[in-house]
N, C-alpha and C positions, 0 to 999 in steps of 0.2 A: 330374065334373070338367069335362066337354064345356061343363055351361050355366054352370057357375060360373065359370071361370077364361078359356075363349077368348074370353068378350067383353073380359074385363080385359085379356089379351094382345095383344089385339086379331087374333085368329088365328079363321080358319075350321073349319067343323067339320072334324077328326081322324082317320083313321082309329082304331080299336079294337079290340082283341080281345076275343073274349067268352069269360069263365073259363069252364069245365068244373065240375064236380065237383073238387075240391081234391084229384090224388094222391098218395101220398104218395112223395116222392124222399128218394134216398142223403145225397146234401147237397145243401147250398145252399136258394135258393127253389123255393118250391112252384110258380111261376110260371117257374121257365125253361124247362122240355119245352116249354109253352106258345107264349112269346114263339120261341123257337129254330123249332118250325113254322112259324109266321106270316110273320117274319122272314125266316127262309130264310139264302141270303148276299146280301142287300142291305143298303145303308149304312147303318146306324141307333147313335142313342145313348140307352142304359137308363138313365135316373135314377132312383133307388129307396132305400127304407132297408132293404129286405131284400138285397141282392147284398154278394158279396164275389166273394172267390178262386174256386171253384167256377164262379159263372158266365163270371170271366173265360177259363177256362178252354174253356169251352163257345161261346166267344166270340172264337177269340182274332186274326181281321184288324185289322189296324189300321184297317179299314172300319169295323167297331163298338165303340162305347165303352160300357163296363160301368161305371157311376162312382155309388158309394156314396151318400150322404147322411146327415146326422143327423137324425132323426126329431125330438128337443127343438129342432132347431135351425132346419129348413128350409132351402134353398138361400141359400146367401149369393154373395156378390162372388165369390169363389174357384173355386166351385161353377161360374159362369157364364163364369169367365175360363178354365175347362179345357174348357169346350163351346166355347168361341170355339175357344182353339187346337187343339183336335180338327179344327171343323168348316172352321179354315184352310186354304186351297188343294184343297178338297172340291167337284165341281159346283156344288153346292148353295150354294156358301158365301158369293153373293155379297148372299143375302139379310139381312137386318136383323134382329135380334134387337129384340122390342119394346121400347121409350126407348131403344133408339140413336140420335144424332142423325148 
């Protein structure tokens, strides 16, 4: 993702996590023990086609945003207008989403 997509977005390298061995959890993704270490409680938002209820759960500040996807579909307009309003009046917020003018 890192060589493909941040030059498109025009975004610097990312931090990442590096998967494990895949264990197997109760519900939800295989990926939230994961993310939920990493993370910790600092601000972040999950975008994913594997999340639901479960992670939000495991998730539940209003600091972090657990927000689904369609896999067929990829992020659309919608998708990006509920990362806007998430990430409104946030530190962080005052930065640009790439093609914002």
């Amino acid at each position: 993702m890192q060589v493909l997509l941040l030059p498109l977005l025009g975004l610097s390298e990312l931090p990442t996590i590096l998967w494990p061995d895949r264990a197997p959890v109760r519900r939800g993704s295989w990926k939230a023990p994961y993310v939920a270490d990493w993370v910790g409680d600092r601000p972040f938002a999950w975008v994913d086609d594997e999340v639901g209820e479960a992670e939000r759960t495991r998730f539940p500040g209003a600091h972090q945003l657990i927000h689904p996807v369609d896999a067929r579909v990829g992020l659309t307009a919608a998708d990006f207008g509920t990362l806007r309003a998430w990430a409104s009046g946030k530190p962080f917020a005052h930065k640009a989403f790439p093609g914002d003018s």
